[in-house]
N, C-alpha and C positions, 0 to 999 in steps of 0.2 A: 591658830586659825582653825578653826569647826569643819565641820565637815561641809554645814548648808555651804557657809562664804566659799568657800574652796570650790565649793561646786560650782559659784555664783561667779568667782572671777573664770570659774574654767571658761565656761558658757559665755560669758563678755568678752575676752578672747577670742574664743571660736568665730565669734562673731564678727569682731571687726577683722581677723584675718578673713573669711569668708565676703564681706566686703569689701576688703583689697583686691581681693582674687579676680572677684568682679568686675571691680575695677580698672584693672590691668588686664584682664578677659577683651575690653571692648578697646583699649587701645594696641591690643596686639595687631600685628600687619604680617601673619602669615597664616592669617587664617583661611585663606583662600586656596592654601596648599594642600592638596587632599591626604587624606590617613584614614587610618580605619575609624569604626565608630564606636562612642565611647557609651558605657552600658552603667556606670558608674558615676557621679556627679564628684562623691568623695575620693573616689580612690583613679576617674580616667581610666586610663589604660593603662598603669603603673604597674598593677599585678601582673595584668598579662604579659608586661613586658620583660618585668624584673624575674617572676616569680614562674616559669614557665611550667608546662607538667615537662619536658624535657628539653637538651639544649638548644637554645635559641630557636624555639618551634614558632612559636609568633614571629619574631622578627626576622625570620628568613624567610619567613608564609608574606610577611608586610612589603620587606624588601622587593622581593620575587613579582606582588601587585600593585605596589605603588609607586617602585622605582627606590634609585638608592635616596632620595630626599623626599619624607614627607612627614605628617604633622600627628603624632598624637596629644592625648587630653594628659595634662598632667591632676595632681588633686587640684580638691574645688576650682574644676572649670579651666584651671592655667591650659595655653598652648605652649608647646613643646616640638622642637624641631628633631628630628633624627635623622642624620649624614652618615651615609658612606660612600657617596662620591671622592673620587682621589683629589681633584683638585680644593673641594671643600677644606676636605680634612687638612688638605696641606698649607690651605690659609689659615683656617682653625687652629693649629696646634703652631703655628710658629707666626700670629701675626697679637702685636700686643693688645688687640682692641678685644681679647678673650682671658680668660681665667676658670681655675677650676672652681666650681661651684662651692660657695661658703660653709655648706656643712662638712663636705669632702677635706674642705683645707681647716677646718676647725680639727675633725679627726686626726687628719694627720699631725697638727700638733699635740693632739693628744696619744697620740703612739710612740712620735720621733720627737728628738732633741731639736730645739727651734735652729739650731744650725744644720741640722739634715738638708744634703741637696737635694732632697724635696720639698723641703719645706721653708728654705728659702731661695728669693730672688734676688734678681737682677744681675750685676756684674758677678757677686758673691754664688751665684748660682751658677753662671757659667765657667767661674774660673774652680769650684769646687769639681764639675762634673767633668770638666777637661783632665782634673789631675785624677778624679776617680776611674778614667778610663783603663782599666785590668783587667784583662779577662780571668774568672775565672776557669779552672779546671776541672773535667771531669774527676766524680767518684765513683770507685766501684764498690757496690754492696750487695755484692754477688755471693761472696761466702756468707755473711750473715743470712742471707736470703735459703741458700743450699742446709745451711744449718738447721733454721727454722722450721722448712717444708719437713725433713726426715723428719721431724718431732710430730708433728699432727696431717691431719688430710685434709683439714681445712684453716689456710692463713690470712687474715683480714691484714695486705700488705699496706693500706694507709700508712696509717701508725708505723711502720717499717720504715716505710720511705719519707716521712716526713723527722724520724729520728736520723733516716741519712743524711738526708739533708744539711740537717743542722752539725753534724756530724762533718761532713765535706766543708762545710762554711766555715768552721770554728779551725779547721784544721787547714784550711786551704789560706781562708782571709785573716786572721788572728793567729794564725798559728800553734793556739794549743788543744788541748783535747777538751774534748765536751764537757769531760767529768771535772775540769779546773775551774768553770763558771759554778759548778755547786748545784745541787740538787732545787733549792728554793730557784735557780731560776728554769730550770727546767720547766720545773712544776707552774709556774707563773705562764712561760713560753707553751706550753700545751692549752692551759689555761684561753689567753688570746689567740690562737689560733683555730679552737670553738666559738669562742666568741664570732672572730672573722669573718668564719665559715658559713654563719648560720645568718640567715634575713629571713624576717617575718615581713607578715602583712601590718603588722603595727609600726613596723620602723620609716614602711614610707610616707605615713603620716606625720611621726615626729620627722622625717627630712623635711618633709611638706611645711612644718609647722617652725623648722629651725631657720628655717632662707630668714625668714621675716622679725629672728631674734639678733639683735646687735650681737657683735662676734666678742667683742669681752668677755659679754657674761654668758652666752654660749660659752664661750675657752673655760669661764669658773666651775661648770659643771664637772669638771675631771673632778674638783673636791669634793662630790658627795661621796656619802658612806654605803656608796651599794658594791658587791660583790666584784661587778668587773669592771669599776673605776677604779678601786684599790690595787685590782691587778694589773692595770694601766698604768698607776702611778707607782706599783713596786717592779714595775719591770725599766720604767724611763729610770730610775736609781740603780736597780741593776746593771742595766748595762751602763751608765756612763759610772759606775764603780770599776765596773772589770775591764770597762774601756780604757781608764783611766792608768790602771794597774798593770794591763798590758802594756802601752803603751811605756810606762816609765822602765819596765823589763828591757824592754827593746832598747830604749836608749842608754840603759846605763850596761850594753851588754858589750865584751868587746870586740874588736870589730871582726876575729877570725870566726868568730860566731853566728854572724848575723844570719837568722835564718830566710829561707828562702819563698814565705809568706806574705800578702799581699800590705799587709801593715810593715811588716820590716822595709820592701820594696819600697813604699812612698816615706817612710821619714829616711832611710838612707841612701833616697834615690842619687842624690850629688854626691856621694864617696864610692858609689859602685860603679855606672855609669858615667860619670862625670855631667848626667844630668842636671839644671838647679833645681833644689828643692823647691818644691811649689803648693805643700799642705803642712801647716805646723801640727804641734803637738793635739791642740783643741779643735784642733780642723779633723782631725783625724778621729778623738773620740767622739764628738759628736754624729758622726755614720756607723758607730756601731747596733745600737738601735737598730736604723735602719737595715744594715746589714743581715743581723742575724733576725728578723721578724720578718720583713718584704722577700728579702732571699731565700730563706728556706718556705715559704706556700707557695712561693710558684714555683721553683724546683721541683718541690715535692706533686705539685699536679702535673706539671709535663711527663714525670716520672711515671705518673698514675697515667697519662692517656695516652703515652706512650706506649706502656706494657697493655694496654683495651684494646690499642691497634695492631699489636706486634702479637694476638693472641685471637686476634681477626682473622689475621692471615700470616694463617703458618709458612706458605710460599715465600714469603717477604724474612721472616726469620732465618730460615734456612741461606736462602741470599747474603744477610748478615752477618752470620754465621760464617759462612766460606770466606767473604773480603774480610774481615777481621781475624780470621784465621792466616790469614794467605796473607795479609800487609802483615802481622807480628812474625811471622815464618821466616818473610822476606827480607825483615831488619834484624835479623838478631834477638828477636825478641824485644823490640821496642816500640812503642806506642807512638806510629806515623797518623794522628789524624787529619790533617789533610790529603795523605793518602789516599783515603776510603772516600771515595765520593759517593755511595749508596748511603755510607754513616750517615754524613753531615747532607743528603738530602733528604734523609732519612726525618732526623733532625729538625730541619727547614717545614718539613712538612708536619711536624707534630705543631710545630709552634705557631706556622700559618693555622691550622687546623680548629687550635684549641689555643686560642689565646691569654694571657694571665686574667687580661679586665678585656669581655665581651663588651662591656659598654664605660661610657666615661665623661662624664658633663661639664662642661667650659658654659659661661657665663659670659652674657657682652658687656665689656663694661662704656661703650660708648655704639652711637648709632653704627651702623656697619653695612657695609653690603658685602654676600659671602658670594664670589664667583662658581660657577657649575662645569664642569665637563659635559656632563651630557645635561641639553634643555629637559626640561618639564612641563608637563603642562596642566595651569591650575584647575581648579573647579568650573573658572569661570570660562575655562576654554585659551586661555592666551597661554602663549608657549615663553618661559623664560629661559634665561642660562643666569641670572644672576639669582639672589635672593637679598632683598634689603630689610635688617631684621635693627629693630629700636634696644635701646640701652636697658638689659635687665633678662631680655629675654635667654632661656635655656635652650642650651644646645648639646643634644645625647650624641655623643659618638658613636658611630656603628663597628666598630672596629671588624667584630667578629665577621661581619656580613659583608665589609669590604673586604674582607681575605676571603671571600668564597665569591667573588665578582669574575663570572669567565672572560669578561675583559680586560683584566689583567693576570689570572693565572692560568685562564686555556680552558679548555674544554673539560669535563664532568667537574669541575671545582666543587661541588657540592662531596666529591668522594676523595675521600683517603689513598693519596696515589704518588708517593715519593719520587716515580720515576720522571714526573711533569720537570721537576727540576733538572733533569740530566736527558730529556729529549727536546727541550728546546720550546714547551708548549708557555712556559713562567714570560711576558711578555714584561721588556723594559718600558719604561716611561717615568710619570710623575715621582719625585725621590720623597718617601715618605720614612720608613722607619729607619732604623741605626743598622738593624740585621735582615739582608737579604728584601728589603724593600719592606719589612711585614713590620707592623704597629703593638707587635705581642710584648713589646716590654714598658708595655703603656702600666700607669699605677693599680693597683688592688689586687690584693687578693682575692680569692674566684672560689666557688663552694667546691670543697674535693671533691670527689666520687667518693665511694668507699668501695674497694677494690680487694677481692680475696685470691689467693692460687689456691688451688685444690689440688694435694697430691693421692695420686692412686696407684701405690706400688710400686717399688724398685727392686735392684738387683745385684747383688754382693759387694752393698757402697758406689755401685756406676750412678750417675747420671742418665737414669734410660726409664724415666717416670713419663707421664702422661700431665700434664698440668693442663687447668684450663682457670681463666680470669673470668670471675664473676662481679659484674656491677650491679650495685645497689643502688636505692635511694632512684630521687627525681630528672638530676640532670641529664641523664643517658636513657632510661626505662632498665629493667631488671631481664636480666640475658647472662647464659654460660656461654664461653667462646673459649676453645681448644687449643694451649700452648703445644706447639708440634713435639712431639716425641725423640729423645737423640738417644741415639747410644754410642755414647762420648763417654769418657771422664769428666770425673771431679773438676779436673783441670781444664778444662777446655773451653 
């Protein structure tokens, strides 16, 4: 095909999607729902909403004046709903008359094994996700970290903490070391995690542009020959290689051996526990993928905004510091985390804060009416509690913006304040996510920060440096912020 023809069906396409859009422009039924105003015909409000100059600046400016329900422009012309009302979401996410958005679920099969319990449903979805229930455990990468700083005075801890990560996963959930998967996938898994990380202004066009391509030949696209389809398709062989390989370790090992990793736990759950077993051999490799790609970016950003907030405020480390100190003292030296309740609000509040996926789009796949908590009142003046939205239309989750709602977590919710959790201001009601009421282990991956410590000076091998975290990049704005000073040990 030529370049003119190429141009010519481009153009014929654009076209009749651009007529669709139109089309289904004048059949939409929440147009009456006010939103900001769209400055853009191609693009809506998508950039502003997606592509922020920092985090969630528009849709906490939107939320703040238009309430938690109202309407932006998607490309050409589409209306688009955005929820963060509690009762919404909690129809939304658990009533069948929604789905994730078709290019979302096309992606995911193009990262995970089509048995991943993300990426499938039905019974096979619930009875996968019941047996995946394990928590994992904390890692510490604290010497690696102590290592590093003495080498230079300035450390770009991304990359640190996202090789922890994967590091804590491999060794926590699989059970072996990093360096057993082999370097090609490393190098693959760094690979998609740039990829992940980064959204242009050009990809919400192709989303735009993918809703209206049938999902087959959408899904064929993983075969082209460009750079990070290849690495898509050599990382889904990867790991159901090493999944595969782990897995048959585990089983033919014997039984005085079995180690105490989240894969040995689920195939030898019935000989340890007297549990039944409830995920076979291929039930199990197929979550690796997911495992080691979904699990470590968001680790590794909690990680990241974690250490942003703990370098915020020195006062709140220091706090840390002493109960962590004072709970290991008091046991023998053993790791009582429920002990520590400043930890685990600590915690709580990184991940209400800073959610995995700020935002998250469901699809109706029939006529619907979504209930409200709090009425609204449309353009036209009439006050609803309901919204009755037709078959097709998109629906953005606010995730991020219903964790920062002061009617449900209290008063300054807009600020970073772990103590809400332990004075009693986190307000019970509507039961929405799995941990602590918060929606943060909702799907995707989230742009990292890129995050540095800057060391200045020590003193004969102590821990008695000055550190401060430095954010880069768009999602935060650029700022040094002062890790508090100790004069501790190594060890401490």
């Amino acid at each position: 095909m030529d370049a003119k023809t190429s141009l010519t069906v481009a153009a014929t396409v654009f076209v009749l999607l651009s007529v669709r859009a139109l089309i289904r422009r004048r059949r939409t039924n929440i147009r009456d729902i006010p939103g900001p105003e769209s400055k853009s015909w191609a693009f809506g409000n998508l950039a502003d909403l997606l592509l922020p100059p920092s985090y969630g600046q528009n849709e906490f400016a939107w939320t703040k004046f238009f309430g938690p329900v109202y309407r932006v422009k998607g490309c050409f012309g589409q209306d688009r709903l955005v929820v963060s009302d509690p009762i919404a979401l909690q129809y939304i996410t658990n009533s069948s008359s929604f789905q994730l958005g078709p290019v979302l679920a096309v992606m995911r099969s193009w990262l995970y094994d089509h048995n991943a319990v993300v990426t499938i449903g039905g019974e096979e979805h619930r009875r996968l996700r019941t047996a995946l229930n394990v928590g994992f455990t904390a890692s510490a990468i604290s010497d690696q970290l102590d290592a590093t700083v003495e080498k230079s005075m300035e450390v770009d801890v991304s990359p640190m903490l996202s090789t922890g990560a994967l590091r804590a996963i491999t060794d926590v959930a699989l059970g072996c070391p990093l360096e057993d998967l082999g370097p090609e996938f490393v190098s693959v898994n760094t690979r998609l995690l740039d990829i992940a990380s980064t959204r242009k202004v050009g990809q919400i066009i192709f989303d735009a542009i993918a809703v209206h391509i049938p999902k087959p030949l959408l899904r064929t696209l993983i075969h082209l020959p460009t750079s990070a389809f290849r690495a898509l398709r050599t990382s889904k062989f990867l790991c159901r290689r090493e999944g595969w390989r782990i897995v048959r370790e585990k089983l033919q090992a014997p039984e005085a051996s079995y180690d105490a990793d989240i894969y040995s736990l689920l195939l030898h759950s019935d000989e340890k526990d007297g549990t039944k077993k409830s995920l076979l051999p291929k039930d199990l490799v197929a979550q690796t993928s997911l495992i080691l790609l979904a699990g470590q970016d968001t680790t590794a950003n909690s990680l990241a905004f974690g250490l942003l907030e703990l370098a915020r405020h020195p006062d709140l480390q220091n706090k840390l510091r002493d109960e962590i100190g004072a709970t290991i003292a008091g046991s023998g030296g053993a790791v009582a985390y429920d002990n520590m309740p400043l930890l685990n609000a600590f915690i709580k509040e990184t991940l209400r804060f800073y959610p995995a996926a700020a935002l998250s789009e469901r699809v109706a796949l029939q006529d619907s009416v979504i209930p409200l908590a709090q009425a609204i009142t449309t353009s036209s003046g009439k006050k609803i509690d309901a919204i009755p939205v037709s078959k097709g239309q998109v629906v953005v989750l606010g995730i991020a913006a219903y964790q920062r709602h002061d009617s449900r977590w209290g008063a300054n919710s807009e600020d970073f304040d772990p103590e809400r959790w332990l004075d009693g201001r986190v307000r019970q009601g509507t039961t929405l996510g799995p941990y602590a009421n918060l929606l943060s282990f909702f799907n995707g991956p989230t742009h990292m920060s890129r995050v540095a410590i800057c060391h200045s000076g020590d003193a004969d091998g102590l821990v008695r440096a000055d550190y401060q975290v430095r954010i880069f990049g768009t999602r935060e704005g650029a700022g040094s912020y002062p890790l508090a000073a100790r004069d501790d040990t190594a060890t401490d």
